[in-house]
C-alpha positions in Angstrom: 3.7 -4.2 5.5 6.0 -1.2 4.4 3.5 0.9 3.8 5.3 3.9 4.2 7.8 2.6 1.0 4.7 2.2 -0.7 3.5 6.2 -0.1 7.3 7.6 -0.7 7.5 5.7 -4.5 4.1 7.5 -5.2 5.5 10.5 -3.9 9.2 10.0 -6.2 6.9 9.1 -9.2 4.8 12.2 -9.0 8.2 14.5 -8.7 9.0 13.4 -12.2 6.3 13.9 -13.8 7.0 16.0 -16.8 10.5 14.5 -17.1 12.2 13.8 -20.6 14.5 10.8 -19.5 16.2 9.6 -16.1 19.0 11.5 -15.2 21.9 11.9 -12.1 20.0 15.3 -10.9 16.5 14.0 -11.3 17.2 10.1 -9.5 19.3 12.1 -7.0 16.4 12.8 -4.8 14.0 10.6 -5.8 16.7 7.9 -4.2 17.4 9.7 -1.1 14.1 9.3 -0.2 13.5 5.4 -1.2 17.1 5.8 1.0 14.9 7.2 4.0 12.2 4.9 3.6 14.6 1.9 3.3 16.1 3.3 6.8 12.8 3.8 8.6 11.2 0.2 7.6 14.5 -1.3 9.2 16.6 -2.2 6.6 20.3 -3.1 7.6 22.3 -0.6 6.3 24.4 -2.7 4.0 21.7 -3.8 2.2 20.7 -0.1 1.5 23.9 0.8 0.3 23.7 -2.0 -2.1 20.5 -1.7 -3.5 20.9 2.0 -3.7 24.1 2.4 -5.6 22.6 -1.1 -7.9 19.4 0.6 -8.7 21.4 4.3 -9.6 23.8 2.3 -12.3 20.6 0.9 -13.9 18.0 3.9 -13.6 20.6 6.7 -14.9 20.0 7.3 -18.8 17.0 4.7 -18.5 15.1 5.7 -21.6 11.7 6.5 -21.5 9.7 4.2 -23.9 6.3 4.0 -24.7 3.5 5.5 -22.8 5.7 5.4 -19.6 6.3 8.2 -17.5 10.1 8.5 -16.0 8.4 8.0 -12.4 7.0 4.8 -14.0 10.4 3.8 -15.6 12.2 4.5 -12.0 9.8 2.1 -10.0 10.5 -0.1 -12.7 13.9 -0.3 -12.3 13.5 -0.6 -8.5 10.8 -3.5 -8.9 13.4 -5.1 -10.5 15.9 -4.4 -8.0 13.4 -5.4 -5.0 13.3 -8.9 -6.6 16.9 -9.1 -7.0 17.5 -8.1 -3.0 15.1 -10.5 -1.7 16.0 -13.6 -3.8 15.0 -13.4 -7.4 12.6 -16.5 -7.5 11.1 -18.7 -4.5 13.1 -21.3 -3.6 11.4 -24.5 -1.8 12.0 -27.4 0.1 14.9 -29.4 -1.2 13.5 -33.0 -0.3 15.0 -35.0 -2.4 16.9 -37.6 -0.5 16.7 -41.1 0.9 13.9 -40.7 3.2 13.7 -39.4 5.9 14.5 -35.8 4.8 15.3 -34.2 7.6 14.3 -30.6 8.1 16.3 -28.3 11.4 14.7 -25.4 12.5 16.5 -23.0 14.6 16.0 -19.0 15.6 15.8 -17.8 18.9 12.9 -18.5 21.5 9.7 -16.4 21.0 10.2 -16.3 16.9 7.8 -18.7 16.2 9.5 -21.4 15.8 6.4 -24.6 17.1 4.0 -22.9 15.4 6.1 -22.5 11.7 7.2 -26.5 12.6 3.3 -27.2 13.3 2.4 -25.0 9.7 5.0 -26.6 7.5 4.1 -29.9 8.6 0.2 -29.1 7.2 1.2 -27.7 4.2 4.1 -30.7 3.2 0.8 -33.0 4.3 -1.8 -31.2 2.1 0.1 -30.5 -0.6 3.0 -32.4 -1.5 0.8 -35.7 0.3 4.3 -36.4 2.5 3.8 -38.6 5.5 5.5 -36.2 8.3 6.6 -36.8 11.8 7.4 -33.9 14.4 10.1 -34.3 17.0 11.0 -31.7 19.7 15.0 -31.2 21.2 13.7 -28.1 23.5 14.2 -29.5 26.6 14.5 -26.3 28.7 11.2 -24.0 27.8 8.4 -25.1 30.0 5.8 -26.8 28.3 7.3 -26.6 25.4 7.3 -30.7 24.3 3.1 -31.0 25.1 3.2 -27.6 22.7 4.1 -29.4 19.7 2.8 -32.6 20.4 -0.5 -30.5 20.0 0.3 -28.8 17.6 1.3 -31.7 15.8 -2.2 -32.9 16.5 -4.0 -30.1 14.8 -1.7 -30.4 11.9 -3.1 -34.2 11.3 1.2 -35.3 11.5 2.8 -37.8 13.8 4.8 -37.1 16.8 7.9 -38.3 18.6 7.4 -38.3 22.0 10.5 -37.3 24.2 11.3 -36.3 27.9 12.6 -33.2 29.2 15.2 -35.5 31.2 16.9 -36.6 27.8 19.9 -35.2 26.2 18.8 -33.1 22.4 20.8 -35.3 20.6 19.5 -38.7 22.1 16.1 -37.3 20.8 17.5 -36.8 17.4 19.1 -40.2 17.2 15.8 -42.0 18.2 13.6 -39.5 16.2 15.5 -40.4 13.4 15.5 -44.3 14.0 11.6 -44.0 14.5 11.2 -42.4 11.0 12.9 -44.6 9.6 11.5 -48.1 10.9 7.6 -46.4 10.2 8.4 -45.0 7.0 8.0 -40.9 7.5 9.1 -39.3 4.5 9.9 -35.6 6.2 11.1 -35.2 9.9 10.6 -32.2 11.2 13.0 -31.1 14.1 12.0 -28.3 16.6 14.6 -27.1 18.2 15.4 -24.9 21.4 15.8 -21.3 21.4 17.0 -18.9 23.7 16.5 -15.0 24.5 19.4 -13.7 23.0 22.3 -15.8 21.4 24.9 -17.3 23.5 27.7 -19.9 23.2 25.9 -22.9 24.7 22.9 -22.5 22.2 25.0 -22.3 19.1 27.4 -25.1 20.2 24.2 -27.3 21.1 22.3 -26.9 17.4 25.7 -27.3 16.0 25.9 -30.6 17.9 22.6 -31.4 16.4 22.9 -30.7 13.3 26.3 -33.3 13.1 23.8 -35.8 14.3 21.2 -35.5 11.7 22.5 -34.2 8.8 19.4 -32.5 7.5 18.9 -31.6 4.6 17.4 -28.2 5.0 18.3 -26.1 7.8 15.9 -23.4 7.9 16.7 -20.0 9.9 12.8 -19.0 11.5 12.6 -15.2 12.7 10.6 -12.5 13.7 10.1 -10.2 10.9 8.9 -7.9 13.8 12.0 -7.7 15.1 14.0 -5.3 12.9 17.6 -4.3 12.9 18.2 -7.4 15.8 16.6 -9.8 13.2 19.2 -9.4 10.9 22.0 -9.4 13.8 20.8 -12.9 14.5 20.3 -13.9 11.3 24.1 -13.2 10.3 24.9 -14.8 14.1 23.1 -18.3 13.3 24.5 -18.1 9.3 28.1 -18.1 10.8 27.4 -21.0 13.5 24.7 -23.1 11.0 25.2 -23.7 7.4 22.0 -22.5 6.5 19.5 -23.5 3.4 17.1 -20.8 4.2 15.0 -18.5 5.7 11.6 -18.5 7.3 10.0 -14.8 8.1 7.2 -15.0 10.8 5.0 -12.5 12.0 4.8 -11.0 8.5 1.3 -9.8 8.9 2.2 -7.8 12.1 2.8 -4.2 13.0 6.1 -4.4 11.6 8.2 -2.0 9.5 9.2 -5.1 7.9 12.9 -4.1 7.3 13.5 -7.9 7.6 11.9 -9.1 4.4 14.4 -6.7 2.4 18.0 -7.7 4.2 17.9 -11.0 5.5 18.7 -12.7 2.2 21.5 -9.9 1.6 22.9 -11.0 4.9 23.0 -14.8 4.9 23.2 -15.2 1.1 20.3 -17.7 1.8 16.9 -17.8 0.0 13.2 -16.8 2.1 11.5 -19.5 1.9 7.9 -19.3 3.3 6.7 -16.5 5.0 4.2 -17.4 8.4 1.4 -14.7 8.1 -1.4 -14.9 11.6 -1.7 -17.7 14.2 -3.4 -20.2 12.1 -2.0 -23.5 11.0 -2.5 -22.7 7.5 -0.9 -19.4 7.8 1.8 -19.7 5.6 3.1 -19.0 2.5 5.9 -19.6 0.0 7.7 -16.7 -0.4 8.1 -15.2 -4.3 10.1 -12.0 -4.4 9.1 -10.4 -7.2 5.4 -10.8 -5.7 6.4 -8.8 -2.4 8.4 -6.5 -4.6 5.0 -5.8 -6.2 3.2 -5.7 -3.1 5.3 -3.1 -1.6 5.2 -1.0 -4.8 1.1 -0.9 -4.6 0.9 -3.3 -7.5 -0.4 -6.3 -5.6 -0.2 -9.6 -5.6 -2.8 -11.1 -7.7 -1.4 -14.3 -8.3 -1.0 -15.2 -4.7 -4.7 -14.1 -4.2 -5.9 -16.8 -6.6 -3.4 -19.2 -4.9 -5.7 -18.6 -1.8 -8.4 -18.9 -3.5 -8.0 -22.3 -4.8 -7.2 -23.3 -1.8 -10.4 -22.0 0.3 -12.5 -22.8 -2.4 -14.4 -26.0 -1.9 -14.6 -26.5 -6.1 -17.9 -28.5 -6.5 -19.6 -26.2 -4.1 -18.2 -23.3 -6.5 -19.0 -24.9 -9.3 -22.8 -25.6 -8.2 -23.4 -22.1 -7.5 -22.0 -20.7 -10.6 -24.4 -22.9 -12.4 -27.1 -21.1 -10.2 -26.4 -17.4 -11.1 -25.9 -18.1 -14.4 -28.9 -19.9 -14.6 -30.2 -16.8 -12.7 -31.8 -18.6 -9.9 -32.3 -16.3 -6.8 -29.6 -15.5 -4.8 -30.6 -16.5 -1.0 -29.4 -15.9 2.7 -27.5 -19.3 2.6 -25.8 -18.2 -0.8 -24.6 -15.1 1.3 -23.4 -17.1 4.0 -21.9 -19.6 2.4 -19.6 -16.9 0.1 -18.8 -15.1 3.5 -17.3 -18.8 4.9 -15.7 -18.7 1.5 -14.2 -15.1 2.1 -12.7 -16.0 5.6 -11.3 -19.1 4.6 -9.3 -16.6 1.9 -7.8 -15.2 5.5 -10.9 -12.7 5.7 -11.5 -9.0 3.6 -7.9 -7.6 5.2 -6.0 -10.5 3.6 -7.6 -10.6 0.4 -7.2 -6.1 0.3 -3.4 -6.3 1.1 -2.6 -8.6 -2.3 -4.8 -6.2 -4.6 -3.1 -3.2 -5.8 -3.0 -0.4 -3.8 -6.3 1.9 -5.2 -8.4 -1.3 -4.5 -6.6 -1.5 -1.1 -7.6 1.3 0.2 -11.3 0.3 0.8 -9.6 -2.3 3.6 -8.8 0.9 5.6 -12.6 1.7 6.5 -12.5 -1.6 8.6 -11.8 -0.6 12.1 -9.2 -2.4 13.6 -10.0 -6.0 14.1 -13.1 -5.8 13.7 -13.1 -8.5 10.7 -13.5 -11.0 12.4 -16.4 -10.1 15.0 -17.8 -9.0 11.7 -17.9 -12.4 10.0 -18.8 -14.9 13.0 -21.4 -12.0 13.6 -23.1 -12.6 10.0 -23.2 -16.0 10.3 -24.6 -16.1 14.2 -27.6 -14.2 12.3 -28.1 -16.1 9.8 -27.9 -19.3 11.1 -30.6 -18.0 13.8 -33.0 -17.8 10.7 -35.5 -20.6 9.7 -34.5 -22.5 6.5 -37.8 -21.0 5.1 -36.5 -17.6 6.0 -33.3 -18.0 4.3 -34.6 -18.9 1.2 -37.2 -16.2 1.0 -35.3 -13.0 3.1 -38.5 -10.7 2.2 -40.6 -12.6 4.8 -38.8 -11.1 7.3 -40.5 -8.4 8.8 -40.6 -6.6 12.1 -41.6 -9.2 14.5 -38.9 -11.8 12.9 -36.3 -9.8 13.2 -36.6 -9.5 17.1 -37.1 -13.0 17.5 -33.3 -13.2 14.8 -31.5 -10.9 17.0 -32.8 -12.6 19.9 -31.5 -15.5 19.0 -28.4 -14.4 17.3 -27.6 -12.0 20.8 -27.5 -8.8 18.3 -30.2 -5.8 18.3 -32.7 -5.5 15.9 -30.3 -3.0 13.7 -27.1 -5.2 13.2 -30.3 -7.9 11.4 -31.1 -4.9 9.3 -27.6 -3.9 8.6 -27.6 -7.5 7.6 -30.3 -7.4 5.0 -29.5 -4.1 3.5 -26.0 -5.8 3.2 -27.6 -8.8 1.4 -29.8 -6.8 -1.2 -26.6 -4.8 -2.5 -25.0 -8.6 -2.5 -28.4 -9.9 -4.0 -28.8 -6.8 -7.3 -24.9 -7.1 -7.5 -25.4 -11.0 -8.6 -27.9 -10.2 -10.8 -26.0 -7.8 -12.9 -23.5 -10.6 -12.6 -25.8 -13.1 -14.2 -26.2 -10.4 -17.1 -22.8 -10.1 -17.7 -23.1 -6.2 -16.5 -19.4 -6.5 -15.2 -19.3 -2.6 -14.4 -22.5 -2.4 -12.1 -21.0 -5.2 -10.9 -17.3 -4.0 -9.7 -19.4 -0.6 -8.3 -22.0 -3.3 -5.9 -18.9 -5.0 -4.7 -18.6 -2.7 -1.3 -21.9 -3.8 -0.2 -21.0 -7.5 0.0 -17.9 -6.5 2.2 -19.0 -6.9 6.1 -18.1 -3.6 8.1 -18.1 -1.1 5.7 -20.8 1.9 5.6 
């Protein structure tokens, strides 16, 4: 996301190299291009204008301290500025209230909204242990009730059943009655969206939202979307009062202008940002760790965030007892940290929150190739005898036909496999000598795809 921001601040920093202090001729056009990228990644233009002129009255006679560079000292300033434009802190769920705490989500139809209802559910469920129930009010979108029952279903929530023959508000009223009498602590409302904004839709949420006085109103949209994201953000902050945002689609193609001037526009925090299809595909959104992210710093806490979560801890636990213990490293070891790797949201998730020279190495993935890559790994491997897993060097020529027989691979993606394995095998035996150096230069070989 915004990775041409990311290129034009390396380019601003490099043009003031050699510079004493900060100054109005030397910010002058470092800015206008930060100005151009701003532009380019959708941005509205209010929000340029303010964090332009904001970040010129703090970077002007900025001193440069220390061992910094005046490049340094400008993205600096503009880090801090990034934070400051997108919210400052995260903000979460306000849920305290006499249960049910209702939660409305509105946006326009093809934003995401199910999906993002379906995803906060899991996450309020996993982590905050609420008892949730999902309700729908679309009544007009084809299919759209037996879509969040089912989504409601792989979420591990409850569901309100409701008819496309009843009135949104009835559903409300009884959703809210059922809550109540089975003791839900969060309802969840889905609500219905429509291609463009219009008078009925705004008047019909409105109507809602007198009916269930939630607690949180949360704007979903399309982060894809660009400049219309933000008209429809200010559009639904007018009609709605708003407690936040959700971005979806964050992971996407996008220029990502969104992430930058929504919160400028409504005034209201970003919340969580919905990043791929799966159901535990979102996260809460911190500010000054996108503001890092798009600077090339990365994101390292949230990458130990995901990490706890995909990490099953007794089965991490166990096998760092075995390296250390320097016990060979074996074909289910592999497989077993590749599992642990996709669950992480796979090489391409885990590249984008590192800073950006670590990045880079995510770029010699071809395009979605990750995936196939992974599931292909693991078809291999689990075509293998236990015997052979535990002792790869029995392998030999007639095995591996009978492994890529099985696994529907030729015989060279089994010894792309092995070769892959025996970088992964020496790079855990420097680990289990401490050899920390060998090891960061090994780590491309445990990284499916990469030549």
């Amino acid at each position: 996301m915004l990775d041409n921001l990311t290129q034009r601040l390396a380019r601003v920093m490099k043009t003031l190299r050699g510079e004493a202090r900060l100054t109005d001729d030397n910010i002058a056009d470092a800015l206008r291009e930060v100005r151009l990228a701003l532009l380019e990644a959708d941005v509205a233009l209010p929000a340029v204008k303010a964090f332009i002129a904001s970040v010129r009255e703090k970077a002007v006679g900025e001193e440069v301290i220390g061992s910094l560079s005046p490049g340094q000292a400008l993205v600096g300033v503009v880090h801090r500025e990034l934070t400051a434009l997108m919210g400052e802190a995260h903000s979460g769920l306000n849920l305290a209230t006499q249960p049910p705490a209702v939660v409305l989500m509105a946006g326009l139809q093809g934003a995401g909204k199910t999906t993002t209802v379906g995803k906060l559910a899991k996450l309020l469920r996993e982590t905050q242990k609420k008892k949730v129930l999902l309700v729908s009010c679309d009544v007009y979108r084809p299919a759209a009730i037996e879509q969040l029952e089912t989504v409601a279903g792989q979420a591990g929530v409850d569901f309100f059943p409701s008819s496309t023959a009843d009135k949104p508000a009835d559903i409300a009223r009884g959703a809210v009655d059922w809550a109540k009498r089975h003791f839900h602590d969060v309802l969840l409302v889905d609500t219905a969206g429509r291609l463009s904004i219009d008078e009925v839709m705004m008047k019909e949420i409105a109507d809602l939202h007198s009916v269930l006085k939630p607690i949180e109103t949360l704007f979903v949209v399309d982060a894809m979307l660009g400049q219309d994201a933000i008209n429809t953000a200010k559009a639904f902050s007018d009609a709605l009062p708003l407690t936040g945002v959700i971005l979806t689609k964050l992971d996407g193609d996008s220029r990502g202008g969104a992430a930058l001037s929504v919160r400028h526009i409504t005034g209201k925090p970003i919340k969580y940002a919905g990043v791929g299809e799966k159901l535990t595909g979102l996260e809460a959104f911190h500010p000054e760790r996108m503001a890092s992210r798009i600077l090339g710093m990365g994101d390292v806490l949230s990458l130990i965030e995901d990490a706890h979560k995909g990490m099953d801890e007794a089965k991490a636990i166990e096998f760092a007892k075995k390296i250390k213990s320097g016990k060979t490293f074996d074909l289910n070891d592999f497989k077993e940290q590749i599992g642990q790797m996709r669950k992480m949201g796979g090489i391409t998730s885990m590249m984008d929150k590192l800073p950006a020279q670590f990045a880079q190495v995510a770029g010699q993935l071809p395009a979605g190739t990750e995936d196939k890559a992974i599931r292909r790994i693991e078809g291999i491997v689990n075509s293998m005898t236990p015997n052979e897993r535990g002792k790869p060097e029995l392998i030999k020529a007639s095995r591996k036909r009978r492994i890529a027989a099985g696994a529907g691979v030729q015989v060279q993606e089994v010894n792309r496999l092995l070769k892959q394995f025996e970088q992964t095998q020496k790079m855990m035996k420097q680990f289990s000598k401490g050899g920390i150096g060998k090891l960061m230069r090994s780590m491309k070989g445990m990284m499916p795809g990469i030549r």
